[in-house]
N, C-alpha and C positions, 0 to 999 in steps of 0.2 A: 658827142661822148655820152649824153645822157647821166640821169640822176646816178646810176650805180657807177659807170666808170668815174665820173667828179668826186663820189665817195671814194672808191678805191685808191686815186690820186690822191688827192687831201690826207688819207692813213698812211701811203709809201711817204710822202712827204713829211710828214711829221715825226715817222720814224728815223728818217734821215736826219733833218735837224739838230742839232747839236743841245743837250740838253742846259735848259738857262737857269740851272738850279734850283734851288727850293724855294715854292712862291707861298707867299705870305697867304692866308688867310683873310678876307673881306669882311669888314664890320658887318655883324649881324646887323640886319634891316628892319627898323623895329616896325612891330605888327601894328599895323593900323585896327583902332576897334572904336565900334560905336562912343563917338561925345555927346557929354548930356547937353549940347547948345545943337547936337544937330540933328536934323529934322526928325520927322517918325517917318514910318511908313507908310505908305497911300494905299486909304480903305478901299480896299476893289470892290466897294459898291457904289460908293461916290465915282472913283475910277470910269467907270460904266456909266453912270450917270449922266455926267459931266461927256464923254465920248458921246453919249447917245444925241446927244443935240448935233451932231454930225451926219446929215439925210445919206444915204449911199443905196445905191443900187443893190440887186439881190440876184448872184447866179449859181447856176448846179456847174461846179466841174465832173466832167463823166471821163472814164479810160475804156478802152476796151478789155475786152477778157486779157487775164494776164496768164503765164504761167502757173497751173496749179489752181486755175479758177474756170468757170465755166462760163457765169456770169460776168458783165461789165460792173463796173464801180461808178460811186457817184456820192457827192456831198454837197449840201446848203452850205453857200460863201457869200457874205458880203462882201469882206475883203479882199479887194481885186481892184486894178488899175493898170490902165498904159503904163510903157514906162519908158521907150525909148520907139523912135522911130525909124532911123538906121544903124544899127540893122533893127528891124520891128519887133520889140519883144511888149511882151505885157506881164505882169507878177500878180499872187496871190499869196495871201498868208493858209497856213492850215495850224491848229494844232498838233501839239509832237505827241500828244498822246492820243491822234486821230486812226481809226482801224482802218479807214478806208486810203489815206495818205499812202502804207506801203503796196498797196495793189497797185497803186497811179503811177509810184517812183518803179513799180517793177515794169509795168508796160512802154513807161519810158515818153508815152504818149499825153496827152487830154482834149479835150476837147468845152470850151468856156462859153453857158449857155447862157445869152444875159434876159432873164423871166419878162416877161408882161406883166401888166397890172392885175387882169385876172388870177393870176397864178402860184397867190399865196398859200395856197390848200397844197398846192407841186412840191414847192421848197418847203412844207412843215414835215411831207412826207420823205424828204431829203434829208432832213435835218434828223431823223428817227437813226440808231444806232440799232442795229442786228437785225431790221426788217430787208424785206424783199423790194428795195426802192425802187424798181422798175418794172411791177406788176399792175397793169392797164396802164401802162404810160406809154403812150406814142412817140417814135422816133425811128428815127433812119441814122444812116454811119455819114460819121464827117466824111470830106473827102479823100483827105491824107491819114489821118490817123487811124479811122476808121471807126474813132469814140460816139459813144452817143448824141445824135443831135437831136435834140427834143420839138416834138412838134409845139407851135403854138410861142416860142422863145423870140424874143424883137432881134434877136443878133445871135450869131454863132464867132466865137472864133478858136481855130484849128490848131494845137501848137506839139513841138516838138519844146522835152525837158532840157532849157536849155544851162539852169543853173539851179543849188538850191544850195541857204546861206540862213543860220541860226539866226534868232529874236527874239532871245528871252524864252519864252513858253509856247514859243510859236515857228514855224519854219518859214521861210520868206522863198517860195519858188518863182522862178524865171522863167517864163517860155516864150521861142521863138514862133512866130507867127507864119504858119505853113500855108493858111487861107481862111477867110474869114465873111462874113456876110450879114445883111439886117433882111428882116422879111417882112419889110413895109411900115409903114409909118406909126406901128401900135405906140401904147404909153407903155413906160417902163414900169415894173411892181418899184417901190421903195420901202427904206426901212429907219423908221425917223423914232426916238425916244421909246422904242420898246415895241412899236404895232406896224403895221403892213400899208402903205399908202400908194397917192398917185400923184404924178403932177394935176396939180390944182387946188388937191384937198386945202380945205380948210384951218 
C-alpha cells in the first residue's frame, strides 16, 4: 500500500468513525528548566582534553567530483571506525557545519584513506578550509567509487553512503564497504593529546 495509501486509509477511516464526543484536554506538562543541584555544563576545553588522551588514527575521506563541481572533495578525519561486519560497514563522524560534507552526501560515494606516519604535512593540508586540497597530491580513483585514493596511505577503504544519523554537532555517517585494501606493512600516522605520532613514540 505504501506510506500515502496507509495515510489515505487512516483519514477515510477516521471520518467514518462515529464521533466519541468532546475530549477533555491534558494536563499541561510542566517545563522542565535548569535545577540549581544540577550539574553545569562541560567546558569544551576540558571536553577535548580529557578526549585527547584517546590515540586514534588519522584519515582524508575524499568523493569524486559531484554535480555542480569539477573537482573531487576531501577532509582531515580522525573519527572513523568499523562498525559492523555483515554486512561490512564502517562510520565516520563529520561536522554539520563542514563545507566539504554536502559535496560527499551529493556524490553519494567516498572513498576512506587511512595516512602513514609520514603524512602529517597531507592531513594539515586536508584539514585547511577553502584551499585547493589536492594540488601536488598523488592519487589514483578507487575501484568502485571512483573517489580519490591517495598515494602513499597504509589502507584504502571503498564505500558506498549507506546511512547518515545526527550527534549533537556532528553527523554520524555509515558506509557500506564496496572494496578495500592496505599497501604493505607501513606505520599508521596517529593523533595523541594534540600532535602527530607513530607506533612506538615515546
Amino acid at each position: 500500500m505504501g506510506h500515502a495509501g496507509a495515510a489515505a486509509a487512516a483519514v477515510r477511516w477516521l471520518r467514518s468513525a462515529p464521533s466519541p464526543g468532546p475530549v477533555e484536554a491534558l494536563p499541561r506538562p510542566e517545563l522542565r528548566c535548569v535545577r540549581e543541584d544540577d550539574p553545569a555544563p562541560l567546558d569544551h576545553a576540558e571536553f577535548r582534553r580529557v578526549l585527547g588522551n584517546f590515540a586514534t588514527g588519522v584519515t582524508v575521506v575524499t568523493a569524486p567530483p559531484s554535480e555542480g563541481s569539477a573537482s573531487p572533495a576531501g577532509f582531515a578525519c580522525q573519527s572513523f571506525s568499523s562498525l559492523s561486519l555483515d554486512p561490512p560497514l564502517i562510520c565516520f563522524m563529520v561536522g554539520r557545519t563542514s563545507t566539504t560534507w554536502p559535496r560527499i552526501a551529493r556524490a553519494g560515494v567516498f572513498c576512506v584513506n587511512v595516512l602513514a606516519a609520514g603524512q602529517g604535512e597531507l592531513c594539515r593540508a586536508f584539514a585547511v578550509s577553502g584551499a585547493d586540497k589536492f594540488a601536488g597530491v598523488a592519487y589514483d580513483a578507487a575501484p568502485v567509487s571512483g573517489a580519490p585514493r591517495l598515494a602513499g596511505a597504509v589502507a584504502w577503504i571503498d564505500c558506498t553512503i549507506h546511512a547518515v544519523h545526527t550527534g549533537g554537532d556532528h553527523l554520524i555517517v555509515v558506509g557500506r564497504v564496496d572494496a578495500l585494501g592496505a599497501e604493505g606493512p607501513g606505520e599508521p600516522l596517529l593523533f595523541h593529546r594534540g600532535r602527530f605520532g607513530q607506533l612506538g613514540d615515546g
